[in-house]
MDAnalysis code that builds the backbone (N, CA, C; Angstrom):
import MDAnalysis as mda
import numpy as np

u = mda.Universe.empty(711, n_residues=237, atom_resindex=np.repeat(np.arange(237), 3), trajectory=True)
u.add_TopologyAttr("name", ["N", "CA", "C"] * 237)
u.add_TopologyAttr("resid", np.arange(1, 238))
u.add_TopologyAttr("resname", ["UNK", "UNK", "UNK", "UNK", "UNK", "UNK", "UNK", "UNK", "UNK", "UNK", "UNK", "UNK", "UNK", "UNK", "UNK", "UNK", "UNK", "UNK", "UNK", "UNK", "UNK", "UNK", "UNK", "UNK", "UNK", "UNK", "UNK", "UNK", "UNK", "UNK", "UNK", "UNK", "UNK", "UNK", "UNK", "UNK", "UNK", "UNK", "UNK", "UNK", "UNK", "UNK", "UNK", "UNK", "UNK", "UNK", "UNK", "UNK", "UNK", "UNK", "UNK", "UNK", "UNK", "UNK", "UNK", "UNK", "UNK", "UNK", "UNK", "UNK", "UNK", "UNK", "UNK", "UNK", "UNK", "UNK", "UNK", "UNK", "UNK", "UNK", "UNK", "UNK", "UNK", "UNK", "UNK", "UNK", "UNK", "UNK", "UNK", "UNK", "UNK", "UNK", "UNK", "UNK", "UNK", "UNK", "UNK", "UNK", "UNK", "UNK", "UNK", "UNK", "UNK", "UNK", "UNK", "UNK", "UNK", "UNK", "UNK", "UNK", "UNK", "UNK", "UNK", "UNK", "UNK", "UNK", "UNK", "UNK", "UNK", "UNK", "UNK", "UNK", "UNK", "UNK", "UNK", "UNK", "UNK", "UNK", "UNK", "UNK", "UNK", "UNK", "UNK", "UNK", "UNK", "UNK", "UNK", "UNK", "UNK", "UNK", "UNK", "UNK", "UNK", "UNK", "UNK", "UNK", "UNK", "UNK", "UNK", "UNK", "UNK", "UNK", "UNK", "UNK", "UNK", "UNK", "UNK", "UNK", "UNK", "UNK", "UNK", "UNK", "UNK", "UNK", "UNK", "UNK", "UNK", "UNK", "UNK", "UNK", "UNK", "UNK", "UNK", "UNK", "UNK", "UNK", "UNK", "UNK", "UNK", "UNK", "UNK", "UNK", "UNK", "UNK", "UNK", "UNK", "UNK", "UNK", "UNK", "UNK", "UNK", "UNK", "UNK", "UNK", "UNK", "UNK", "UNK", "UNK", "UNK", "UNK", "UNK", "UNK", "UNK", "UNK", "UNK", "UNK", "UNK", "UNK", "UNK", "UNK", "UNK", "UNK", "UNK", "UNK", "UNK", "UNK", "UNK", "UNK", "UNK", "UNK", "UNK", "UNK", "UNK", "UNK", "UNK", "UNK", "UNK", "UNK", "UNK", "UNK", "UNK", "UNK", "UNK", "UNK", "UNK", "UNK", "UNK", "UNK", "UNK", "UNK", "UNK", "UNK", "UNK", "UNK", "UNK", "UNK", "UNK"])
u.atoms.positions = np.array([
    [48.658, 103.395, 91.339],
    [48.848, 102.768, 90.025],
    [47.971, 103.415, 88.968],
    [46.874, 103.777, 89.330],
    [46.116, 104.212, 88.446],
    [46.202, 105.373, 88.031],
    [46.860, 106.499, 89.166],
    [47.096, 107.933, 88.893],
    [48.426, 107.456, 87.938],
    [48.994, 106.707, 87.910],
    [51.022, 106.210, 87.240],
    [50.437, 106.079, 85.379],
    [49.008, 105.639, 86.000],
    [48.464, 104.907, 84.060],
    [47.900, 106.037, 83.587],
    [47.159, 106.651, 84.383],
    [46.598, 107.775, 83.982],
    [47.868, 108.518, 83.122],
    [48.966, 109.144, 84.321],
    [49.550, 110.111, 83.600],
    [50.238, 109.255, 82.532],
    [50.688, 108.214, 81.981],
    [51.279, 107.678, 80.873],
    [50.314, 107.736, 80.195],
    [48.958, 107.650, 80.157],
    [48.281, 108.131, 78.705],
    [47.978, 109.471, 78.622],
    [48.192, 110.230, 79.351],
    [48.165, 111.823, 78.899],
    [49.393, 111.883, 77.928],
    [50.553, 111.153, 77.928],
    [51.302, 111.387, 76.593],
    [51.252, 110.191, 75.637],
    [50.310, 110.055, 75.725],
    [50.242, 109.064, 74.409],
    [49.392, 109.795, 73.308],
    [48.290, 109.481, 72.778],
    [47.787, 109.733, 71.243],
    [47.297, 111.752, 71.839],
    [46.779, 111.449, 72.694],
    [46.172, 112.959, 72.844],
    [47.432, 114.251, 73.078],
    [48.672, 113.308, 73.147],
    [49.951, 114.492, 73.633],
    [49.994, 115.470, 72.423],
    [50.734, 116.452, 72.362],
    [51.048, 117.298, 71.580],
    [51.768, 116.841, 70.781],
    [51.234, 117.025, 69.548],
    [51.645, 116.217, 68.386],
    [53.575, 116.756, 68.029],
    [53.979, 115.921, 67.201],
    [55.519, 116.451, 66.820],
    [55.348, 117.297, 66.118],
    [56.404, 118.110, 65.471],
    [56.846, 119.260, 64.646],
    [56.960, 118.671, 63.404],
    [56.378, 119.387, 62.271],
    [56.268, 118.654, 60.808],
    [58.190, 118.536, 60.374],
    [58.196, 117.506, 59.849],
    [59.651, 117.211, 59.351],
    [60.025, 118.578, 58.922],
    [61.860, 118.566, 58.659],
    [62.511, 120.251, 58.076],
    [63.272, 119.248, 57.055],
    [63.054, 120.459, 55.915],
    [63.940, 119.783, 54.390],
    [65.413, 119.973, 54.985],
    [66.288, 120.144, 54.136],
    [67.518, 120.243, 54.173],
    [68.140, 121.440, 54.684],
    [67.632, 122.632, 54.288],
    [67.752, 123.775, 54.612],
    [67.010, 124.133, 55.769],
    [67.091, 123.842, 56.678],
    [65.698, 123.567, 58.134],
    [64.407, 124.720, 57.662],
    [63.772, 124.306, 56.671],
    [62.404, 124.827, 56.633],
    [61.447, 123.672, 56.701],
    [60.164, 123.865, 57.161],
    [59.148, 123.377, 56.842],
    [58.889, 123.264, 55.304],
    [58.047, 121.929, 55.078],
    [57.414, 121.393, 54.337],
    [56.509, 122.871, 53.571],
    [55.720, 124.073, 54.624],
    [55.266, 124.908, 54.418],
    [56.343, 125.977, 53.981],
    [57.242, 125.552, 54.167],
    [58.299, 126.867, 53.924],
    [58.923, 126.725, 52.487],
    [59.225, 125.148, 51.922],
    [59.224, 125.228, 50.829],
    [58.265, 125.363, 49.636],
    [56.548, 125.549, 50.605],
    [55.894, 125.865, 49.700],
    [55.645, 127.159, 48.966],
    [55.999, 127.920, 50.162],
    [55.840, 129.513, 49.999],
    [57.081, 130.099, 48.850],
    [58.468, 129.267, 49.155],
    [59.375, 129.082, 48.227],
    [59.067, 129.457, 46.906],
    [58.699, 127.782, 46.859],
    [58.115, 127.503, 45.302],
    [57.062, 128.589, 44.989],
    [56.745, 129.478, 45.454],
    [55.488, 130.334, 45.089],
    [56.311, 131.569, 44.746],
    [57.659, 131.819, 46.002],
    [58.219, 133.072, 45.298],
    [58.781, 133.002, 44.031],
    [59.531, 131.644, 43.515],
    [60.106, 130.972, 42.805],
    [59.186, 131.504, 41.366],
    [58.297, 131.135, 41.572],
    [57.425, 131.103, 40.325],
    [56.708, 132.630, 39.949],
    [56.341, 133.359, 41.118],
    [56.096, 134.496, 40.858],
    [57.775, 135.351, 40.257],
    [58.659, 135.080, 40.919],
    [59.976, 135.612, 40.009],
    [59.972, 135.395, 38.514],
    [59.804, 133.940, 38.317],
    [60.111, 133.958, 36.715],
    [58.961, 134.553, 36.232],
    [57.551, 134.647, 36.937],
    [56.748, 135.665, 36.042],
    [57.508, 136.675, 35.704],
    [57.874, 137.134, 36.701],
    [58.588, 138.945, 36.590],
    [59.249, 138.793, 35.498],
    [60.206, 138.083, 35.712],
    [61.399, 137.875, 34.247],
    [60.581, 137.809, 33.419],
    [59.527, 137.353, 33.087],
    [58.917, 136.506, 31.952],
    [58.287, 138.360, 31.184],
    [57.632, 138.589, 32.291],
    [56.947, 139.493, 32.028],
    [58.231, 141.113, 31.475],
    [59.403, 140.871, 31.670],
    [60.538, 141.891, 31.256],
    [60.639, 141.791, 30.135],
    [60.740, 140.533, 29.910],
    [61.263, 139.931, 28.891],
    [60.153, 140.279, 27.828],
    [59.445, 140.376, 27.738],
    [58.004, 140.891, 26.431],
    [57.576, 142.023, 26.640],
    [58.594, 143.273, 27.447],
    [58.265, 144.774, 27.358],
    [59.531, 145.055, 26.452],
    [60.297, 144.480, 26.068],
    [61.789, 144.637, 25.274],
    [60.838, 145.311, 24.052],
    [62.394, 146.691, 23.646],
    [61.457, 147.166, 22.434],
    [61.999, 146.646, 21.047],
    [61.345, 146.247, 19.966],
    [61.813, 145.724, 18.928],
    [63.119, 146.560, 18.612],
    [63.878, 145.939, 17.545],
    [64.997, 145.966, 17.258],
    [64.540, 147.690, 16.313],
    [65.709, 148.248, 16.283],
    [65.319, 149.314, 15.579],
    [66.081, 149.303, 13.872],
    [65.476, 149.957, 12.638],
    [65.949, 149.896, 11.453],
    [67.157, 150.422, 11.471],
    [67.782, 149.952, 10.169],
    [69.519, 150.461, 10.235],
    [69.150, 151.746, 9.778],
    [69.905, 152.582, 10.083],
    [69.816, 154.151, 9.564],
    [70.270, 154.333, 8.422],
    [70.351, 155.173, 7.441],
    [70.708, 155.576, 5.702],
    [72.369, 156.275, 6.478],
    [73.239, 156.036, 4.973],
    [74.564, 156.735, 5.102],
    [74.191, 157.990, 5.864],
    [73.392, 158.863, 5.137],
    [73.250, 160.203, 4.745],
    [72.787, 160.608, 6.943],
    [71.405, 159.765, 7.185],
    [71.703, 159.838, 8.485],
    [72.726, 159.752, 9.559],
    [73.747, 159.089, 8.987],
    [75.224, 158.865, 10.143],
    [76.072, 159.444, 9.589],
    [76.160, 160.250, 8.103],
    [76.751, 161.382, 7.773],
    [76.083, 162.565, 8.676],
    [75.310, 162.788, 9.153],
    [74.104, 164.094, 9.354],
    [74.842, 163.998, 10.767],
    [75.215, 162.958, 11.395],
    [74.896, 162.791, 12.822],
    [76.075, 162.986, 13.616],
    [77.254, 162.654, 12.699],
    [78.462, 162.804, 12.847],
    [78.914, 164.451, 12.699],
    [78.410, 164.886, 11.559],
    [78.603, 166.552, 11.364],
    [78.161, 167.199, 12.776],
    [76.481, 167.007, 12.943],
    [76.571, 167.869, 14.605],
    [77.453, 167.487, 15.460],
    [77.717, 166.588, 15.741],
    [78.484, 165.456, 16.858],
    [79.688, 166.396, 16.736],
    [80.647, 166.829, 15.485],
    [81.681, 167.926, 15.471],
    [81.341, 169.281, 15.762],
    [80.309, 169.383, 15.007],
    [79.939, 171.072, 14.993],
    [79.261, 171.579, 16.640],
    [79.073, 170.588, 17.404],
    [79.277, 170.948, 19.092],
    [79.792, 171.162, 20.043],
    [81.121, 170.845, 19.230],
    [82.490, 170.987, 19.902],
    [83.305, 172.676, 19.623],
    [83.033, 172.747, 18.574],
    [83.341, 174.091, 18.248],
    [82.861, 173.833, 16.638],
    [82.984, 175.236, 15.950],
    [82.712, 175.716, 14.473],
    [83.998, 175.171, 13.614],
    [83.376, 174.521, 13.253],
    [83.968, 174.031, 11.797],
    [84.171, 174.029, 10.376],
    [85.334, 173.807, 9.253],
    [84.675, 174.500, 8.075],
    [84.086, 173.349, 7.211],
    [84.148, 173.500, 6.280],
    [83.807, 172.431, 5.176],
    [84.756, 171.190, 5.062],
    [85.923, 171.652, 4.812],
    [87.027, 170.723, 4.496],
    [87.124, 169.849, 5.745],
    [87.170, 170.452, 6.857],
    [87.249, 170.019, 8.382],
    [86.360, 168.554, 8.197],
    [84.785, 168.965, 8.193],
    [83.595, 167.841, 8.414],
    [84.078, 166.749, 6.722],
    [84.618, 167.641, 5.705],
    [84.489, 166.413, 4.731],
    [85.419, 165.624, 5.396],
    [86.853, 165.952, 5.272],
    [88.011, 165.107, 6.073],
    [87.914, 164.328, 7.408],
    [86.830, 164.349, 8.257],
    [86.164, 163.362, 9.285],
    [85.133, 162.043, 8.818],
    [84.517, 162.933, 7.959],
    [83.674, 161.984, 6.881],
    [84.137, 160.917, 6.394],
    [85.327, 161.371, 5.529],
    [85.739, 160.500, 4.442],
    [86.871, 159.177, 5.796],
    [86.985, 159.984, 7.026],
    [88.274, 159.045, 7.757],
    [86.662, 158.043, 8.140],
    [85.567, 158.351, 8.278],
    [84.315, 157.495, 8.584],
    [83.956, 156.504, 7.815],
    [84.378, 156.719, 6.773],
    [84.008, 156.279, 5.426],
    [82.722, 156.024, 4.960],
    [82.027, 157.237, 4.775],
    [81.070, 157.848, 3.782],
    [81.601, 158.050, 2.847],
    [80.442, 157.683, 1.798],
    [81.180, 158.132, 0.542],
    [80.998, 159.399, -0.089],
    [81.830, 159.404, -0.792],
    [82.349, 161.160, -1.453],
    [80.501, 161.868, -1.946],
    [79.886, 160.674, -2.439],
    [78.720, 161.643, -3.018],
    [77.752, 161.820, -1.890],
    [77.405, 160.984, -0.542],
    [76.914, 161.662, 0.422],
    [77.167, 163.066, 1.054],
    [78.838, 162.501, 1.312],
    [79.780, 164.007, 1.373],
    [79.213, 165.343, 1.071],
    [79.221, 165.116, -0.152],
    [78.724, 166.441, -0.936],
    [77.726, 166.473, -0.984],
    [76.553, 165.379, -0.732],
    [75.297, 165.852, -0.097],
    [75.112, 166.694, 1.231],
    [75.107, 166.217, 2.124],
    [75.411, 166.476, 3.254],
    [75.982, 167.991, 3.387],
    [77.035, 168.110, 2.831],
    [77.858, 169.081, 3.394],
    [76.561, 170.293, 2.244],
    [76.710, 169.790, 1.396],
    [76.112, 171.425, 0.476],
    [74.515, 171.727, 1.226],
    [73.919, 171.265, 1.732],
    [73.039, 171.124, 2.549],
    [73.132, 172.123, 3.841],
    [74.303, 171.732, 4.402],
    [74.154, 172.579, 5.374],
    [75.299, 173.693, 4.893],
    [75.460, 174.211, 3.900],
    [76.025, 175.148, 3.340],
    [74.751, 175.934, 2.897],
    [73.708, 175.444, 2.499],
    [72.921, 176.029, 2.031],
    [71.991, 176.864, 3.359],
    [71.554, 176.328, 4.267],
    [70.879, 176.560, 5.847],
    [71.686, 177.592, 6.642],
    [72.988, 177.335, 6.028],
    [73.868, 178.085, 6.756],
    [75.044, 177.787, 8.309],
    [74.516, 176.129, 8.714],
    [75.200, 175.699, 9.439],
    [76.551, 175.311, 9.334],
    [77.229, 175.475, 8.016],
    [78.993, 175.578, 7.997],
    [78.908, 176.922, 6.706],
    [79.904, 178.083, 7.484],
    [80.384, 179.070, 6.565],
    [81.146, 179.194, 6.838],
    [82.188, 179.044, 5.597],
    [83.885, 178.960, 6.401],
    [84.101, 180.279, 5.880],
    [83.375, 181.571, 5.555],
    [83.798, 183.177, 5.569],
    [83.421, 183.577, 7.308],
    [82.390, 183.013, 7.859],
    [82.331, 183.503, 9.428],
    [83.341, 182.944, 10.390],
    [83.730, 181.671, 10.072],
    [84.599, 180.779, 10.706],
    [86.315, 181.792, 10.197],
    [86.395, 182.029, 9.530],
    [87.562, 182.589, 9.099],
    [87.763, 184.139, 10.396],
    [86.168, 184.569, 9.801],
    [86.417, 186.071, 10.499],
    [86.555, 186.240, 12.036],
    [85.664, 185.302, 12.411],
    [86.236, 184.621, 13.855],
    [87.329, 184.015, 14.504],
    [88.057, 183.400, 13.336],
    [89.140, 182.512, 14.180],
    [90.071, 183.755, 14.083],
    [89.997, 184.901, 13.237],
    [91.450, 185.960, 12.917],
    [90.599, 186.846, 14.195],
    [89.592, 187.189, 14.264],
    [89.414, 187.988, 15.953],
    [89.508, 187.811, 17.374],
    [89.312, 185.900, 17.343],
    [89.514, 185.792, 18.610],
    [91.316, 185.183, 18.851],
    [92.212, 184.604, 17.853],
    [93.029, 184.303, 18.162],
    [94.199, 185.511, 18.023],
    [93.846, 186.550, 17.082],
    [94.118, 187.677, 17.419],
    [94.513, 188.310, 18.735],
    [93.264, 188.380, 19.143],
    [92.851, 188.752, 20.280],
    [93.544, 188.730, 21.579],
    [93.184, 187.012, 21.269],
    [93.525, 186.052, 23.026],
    [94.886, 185.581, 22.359],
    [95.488, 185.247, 21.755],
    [96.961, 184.870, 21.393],
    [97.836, 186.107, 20.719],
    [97.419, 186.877, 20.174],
    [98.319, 188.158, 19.769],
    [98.772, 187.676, 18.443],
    [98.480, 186.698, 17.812],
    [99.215, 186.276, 16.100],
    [98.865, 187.443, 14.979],
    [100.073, 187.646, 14.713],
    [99.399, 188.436, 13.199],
    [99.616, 187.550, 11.791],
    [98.817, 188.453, 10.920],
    [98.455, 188.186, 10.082],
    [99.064, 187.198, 9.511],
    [100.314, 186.887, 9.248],
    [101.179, 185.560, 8.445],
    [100.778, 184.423, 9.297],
    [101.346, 184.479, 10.660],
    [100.728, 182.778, 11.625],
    [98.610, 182.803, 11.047],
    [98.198, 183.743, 11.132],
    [96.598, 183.742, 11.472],
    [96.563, 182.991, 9.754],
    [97.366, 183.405, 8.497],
    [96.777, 182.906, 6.995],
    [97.350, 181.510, 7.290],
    [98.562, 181.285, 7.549],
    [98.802, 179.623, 8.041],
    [97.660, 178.835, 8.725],
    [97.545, 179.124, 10.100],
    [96.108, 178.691, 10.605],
    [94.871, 178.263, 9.562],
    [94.133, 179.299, 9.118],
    [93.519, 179.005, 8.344],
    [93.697, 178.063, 7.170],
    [94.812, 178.309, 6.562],
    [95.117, 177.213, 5.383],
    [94.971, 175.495, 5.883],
    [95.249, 175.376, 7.127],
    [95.485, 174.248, 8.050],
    [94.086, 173.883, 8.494],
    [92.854, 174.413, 8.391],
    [91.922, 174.453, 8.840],
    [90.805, 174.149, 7.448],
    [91.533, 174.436, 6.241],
    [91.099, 174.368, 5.163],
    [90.235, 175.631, 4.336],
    [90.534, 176.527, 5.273],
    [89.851, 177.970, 4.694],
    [90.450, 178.413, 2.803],
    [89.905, 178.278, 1.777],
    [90.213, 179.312, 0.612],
    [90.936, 180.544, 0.864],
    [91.759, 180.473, 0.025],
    [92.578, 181.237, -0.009],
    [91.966, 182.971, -0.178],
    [91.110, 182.787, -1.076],
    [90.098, 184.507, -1.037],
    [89.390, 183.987, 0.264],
    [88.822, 183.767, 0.662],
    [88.188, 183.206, 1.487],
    [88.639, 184.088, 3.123],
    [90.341, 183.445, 3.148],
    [91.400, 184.271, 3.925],
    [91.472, 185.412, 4.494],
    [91.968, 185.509, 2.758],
    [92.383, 186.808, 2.537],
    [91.338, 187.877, 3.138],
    [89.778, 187.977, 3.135],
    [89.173, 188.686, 3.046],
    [88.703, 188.895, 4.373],
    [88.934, 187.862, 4.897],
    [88.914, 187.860, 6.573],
    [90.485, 188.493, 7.332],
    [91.344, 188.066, 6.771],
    [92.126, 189.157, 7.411],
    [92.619, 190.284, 7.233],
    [91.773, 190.573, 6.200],
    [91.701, 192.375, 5.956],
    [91.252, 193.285, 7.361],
    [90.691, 192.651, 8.061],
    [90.324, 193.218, 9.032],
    [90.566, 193.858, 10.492],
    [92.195, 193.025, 9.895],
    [93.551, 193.688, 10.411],
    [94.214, 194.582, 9.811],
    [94.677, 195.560, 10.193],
    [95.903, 196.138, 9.655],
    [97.155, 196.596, 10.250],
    [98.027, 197.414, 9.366],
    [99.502, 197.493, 9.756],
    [99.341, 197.926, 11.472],
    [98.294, 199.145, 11.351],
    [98.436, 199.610, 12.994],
    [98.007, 198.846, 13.975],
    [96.931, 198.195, 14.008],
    [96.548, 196.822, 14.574],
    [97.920, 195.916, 14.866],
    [98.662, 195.614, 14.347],
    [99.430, 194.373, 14.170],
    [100.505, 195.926, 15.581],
    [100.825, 196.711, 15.022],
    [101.521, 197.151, 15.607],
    [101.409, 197.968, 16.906],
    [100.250, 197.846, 17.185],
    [100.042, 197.828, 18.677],
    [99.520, 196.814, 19.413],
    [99.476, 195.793, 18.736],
    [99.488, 194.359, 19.584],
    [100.783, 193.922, 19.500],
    [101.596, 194.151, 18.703],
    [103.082, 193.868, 19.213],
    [104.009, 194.319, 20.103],
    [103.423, 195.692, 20.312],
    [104.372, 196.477, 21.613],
    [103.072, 196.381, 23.130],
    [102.300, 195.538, 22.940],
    [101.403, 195.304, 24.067],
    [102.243, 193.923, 24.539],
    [102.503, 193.128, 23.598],
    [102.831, 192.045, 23.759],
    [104.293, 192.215, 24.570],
    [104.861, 192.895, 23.862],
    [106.159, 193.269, 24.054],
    [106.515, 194.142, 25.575],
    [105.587, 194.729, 26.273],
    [105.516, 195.477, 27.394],
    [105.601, 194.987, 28.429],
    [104.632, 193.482, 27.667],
    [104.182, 192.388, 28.900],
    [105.103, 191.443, 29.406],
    [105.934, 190.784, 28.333],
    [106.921, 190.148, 28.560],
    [108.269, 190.973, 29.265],
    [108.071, 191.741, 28.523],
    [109.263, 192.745, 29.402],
    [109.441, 193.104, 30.817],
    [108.106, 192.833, 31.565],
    [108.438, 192.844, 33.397],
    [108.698, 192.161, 33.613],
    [108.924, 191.095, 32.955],
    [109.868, 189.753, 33.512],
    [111.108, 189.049, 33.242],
    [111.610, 190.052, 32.038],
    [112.310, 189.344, 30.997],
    [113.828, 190.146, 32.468],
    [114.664, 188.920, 32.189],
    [115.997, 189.107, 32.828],
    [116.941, 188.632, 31.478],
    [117.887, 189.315, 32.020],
    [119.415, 188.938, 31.466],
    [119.746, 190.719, 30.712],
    [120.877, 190.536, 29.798],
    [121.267, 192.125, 29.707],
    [120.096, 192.168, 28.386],
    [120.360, 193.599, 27.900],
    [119.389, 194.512, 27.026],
    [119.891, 193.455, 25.990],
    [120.647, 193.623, 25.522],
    [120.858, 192.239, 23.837],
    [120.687, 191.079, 23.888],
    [120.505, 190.220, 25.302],
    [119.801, 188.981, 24.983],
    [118.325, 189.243, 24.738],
    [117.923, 190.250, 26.361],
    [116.114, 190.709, 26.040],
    [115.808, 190.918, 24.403],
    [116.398, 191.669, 23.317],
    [116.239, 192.245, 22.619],
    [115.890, 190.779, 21.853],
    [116.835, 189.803, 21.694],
    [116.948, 189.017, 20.875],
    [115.652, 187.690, 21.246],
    [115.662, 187.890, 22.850],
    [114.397, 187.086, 22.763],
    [113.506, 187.695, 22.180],
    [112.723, 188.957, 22.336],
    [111.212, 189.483, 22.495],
    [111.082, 189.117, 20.930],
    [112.700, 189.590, 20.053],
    [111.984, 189.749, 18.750],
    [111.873, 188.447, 18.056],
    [112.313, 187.455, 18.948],
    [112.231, 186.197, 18.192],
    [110.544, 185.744, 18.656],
    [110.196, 186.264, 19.902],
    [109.164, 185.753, 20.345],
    [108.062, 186.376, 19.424],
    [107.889, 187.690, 18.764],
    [107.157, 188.440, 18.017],
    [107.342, 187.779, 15.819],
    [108.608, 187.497, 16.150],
    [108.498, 186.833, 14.655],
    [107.996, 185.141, 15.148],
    [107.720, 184.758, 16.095],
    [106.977, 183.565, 15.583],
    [105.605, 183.152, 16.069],
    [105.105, 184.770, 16.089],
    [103.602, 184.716, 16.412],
    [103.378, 185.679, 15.160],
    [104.231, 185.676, 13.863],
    [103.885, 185.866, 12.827],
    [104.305, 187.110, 12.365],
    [104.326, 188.090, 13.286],
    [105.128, 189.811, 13.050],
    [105.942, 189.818, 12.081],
    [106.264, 190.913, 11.064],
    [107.239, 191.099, 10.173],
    [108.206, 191.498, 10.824],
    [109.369, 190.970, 10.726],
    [110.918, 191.523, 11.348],
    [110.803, 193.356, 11.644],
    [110.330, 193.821, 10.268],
    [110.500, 196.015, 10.839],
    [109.593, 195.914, 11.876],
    [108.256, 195.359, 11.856],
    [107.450, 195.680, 13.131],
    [107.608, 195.151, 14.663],
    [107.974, 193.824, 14.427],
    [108.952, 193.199, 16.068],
    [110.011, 194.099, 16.060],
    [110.947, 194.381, 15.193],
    [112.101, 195.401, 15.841],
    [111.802, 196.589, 16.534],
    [111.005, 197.194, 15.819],
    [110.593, 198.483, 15.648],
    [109.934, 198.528, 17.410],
    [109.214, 197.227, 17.645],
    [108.216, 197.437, 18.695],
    [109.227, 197.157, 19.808],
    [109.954, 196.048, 20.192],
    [110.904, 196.254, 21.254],
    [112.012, 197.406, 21.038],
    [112.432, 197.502, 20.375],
    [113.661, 198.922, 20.255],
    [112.578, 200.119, 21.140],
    [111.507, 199.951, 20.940],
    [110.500, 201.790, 21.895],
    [110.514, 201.066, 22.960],
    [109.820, 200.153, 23.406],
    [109.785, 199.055, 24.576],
    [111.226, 199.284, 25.408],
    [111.934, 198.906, 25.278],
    [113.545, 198.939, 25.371],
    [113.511, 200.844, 25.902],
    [113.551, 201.471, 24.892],
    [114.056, 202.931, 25.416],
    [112.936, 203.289, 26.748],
    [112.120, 203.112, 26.625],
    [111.182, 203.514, 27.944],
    [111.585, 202.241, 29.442],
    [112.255, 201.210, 28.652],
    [112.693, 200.965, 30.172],
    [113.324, 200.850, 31.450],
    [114.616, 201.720, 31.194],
    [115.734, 202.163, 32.158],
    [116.951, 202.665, 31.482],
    [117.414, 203.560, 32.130],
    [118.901, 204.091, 30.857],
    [119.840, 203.032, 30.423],
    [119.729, 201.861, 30.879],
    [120.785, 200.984, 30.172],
    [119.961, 200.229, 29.214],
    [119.207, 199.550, 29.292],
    [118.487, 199.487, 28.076],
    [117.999, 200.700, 26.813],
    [118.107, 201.599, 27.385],
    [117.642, 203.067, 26.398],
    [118.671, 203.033, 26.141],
    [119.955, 203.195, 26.119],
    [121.306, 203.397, 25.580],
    [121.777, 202.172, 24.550],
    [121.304, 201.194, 25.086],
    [121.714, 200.202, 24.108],
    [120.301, 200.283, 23.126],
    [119.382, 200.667, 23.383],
    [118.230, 200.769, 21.913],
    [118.440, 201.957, 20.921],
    [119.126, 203.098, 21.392],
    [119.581, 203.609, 20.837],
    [120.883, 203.897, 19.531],
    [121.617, 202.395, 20.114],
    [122.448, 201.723, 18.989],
    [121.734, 200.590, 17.912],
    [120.461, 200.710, 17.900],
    [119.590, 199.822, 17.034],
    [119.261, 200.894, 16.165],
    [119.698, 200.206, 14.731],
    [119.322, 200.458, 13.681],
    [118.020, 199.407, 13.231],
    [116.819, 199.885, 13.362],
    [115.716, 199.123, 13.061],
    [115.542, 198.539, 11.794],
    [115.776, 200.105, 11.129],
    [115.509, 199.551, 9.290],
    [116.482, 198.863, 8.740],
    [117.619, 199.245, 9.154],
    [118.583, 198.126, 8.536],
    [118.817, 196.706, 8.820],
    [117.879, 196.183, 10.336],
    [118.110, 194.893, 10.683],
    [117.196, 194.438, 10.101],
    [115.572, 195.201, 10.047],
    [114.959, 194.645, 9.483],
    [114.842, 194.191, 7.977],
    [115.852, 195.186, 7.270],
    [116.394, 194.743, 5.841],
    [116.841, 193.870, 5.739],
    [117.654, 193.326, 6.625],
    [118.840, 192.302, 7.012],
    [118.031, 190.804, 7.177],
    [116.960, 191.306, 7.728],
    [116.292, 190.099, 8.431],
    [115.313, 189.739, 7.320],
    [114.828, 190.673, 6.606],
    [114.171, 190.476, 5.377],
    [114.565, 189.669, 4.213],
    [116.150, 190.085, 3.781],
    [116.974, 189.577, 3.060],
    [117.258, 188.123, 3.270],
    [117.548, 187.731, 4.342],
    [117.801, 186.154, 5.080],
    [116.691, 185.207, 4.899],
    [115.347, 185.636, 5.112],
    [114.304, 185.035, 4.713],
    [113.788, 184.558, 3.609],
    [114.427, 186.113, 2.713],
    [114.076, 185.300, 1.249],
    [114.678, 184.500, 0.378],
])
């Protein structure tokens, strides 16, 4: 009996105590303390984000978002005057910033529409084959002056134009199918609307044509150049 009492008070007050109650989420009493501690160290953090924010910044002057907009174009490629005013004015800056702005960098040298001219007639020249009539269109479209133009595509001439037309004309020709008078009628349509004068597209497929097999040489040989190109001259005007 006494060993029976004994062991019933080994679990009484001296037993191993219970497990502290669990909240809702089965943590300890200690677990929602540590909680509440991350809890609060978080909104420091926020707190502390929140007062590194940098003040609001001043509104900028026209003349700055005129300034800013011009590079913003002029990085894309070279531009002329008329180009950046006509972006401007769709921005709506007004006309007398405009002409701040722009004479400004006319003056520094960051828009010259005489280099922009002499460039766009060498490289589209060049890499597209246009002569001189498509290249003064271009420019007019681009807003280049008319002396302005002109003085840039001086830098072409008749023989220029006419050996980029029978280059042009050589090239298309290893591929061109159908008989000698359709070829004929494409190349020279393809040469008058990259700007060529009718005598110089004729002139350049009619040699093209004789150097490329006796049936085409026989039929270029029934081409009267100067007279179509009279012909073709006449129709135009």
């Amino acid at each position: 009996m006494a060993g029976r009492r004994g062991a019933r008070s080994g679990r009484g007050w001296d037993a191993i105590p219970p497990r502290p109650a669990q909240d809702d989420a089965g943590r300890g009493f200690g677990g929602n303390d540590s909680g509440c501690g991350r809890s609060r160290a978080g909104g420091g953090e926020r707190a502390g984000t929140g007062g590194s924010e940098r003040p609001p910044q001043p509104p900028r002057s026209e003349s700055e978002v005129a300034r800013d907009i011009c590079l913003r174009q002029l990085a894309v490629r070279p531009r002329t005057r008329a180009e950046l005013a006509k972006t401007l004015s769709r921005k709506e800056i007004s006309e007398e910033v405009i002409a701040e702005v722009l004479d400004r960098y006319d003056e520094v040298g960051i828009i010259d529409d005489a280099a922009f001219a002499r460039m766009w007639v060498s490289t589209r020249h060049q890499g597209r084959g246009l002569a001189r009539r498509a290249l003064a269109n271009e420019l007019r479209q681009h807003g280049v002056e008319s002396e302005v133009a002109t003085e840039a595509l001086e830098t072409l001439d008749d023989e220029a134009e006419a050996t980029t037309a029978r280059a042009l004309v050589d090239r298309k020709l290893r591929s061109a199918r159908g008989t000698p008078d359709q070829v004929f009628r494409r190349l020279v349509g393809m040469l008058a609307r990259k700007g060529y004068p009718a005598g110089v597209a004729i002139h350049a497929v009619k040699e093209a044509l004789a150097a490329r097999d006796e049936e085409a040489a026989e039929f270029a040989d029934q081409i009267d150049a100067d007279a179509l190109a009279d012909e073709a001259t006449d129709f135009l005007s």
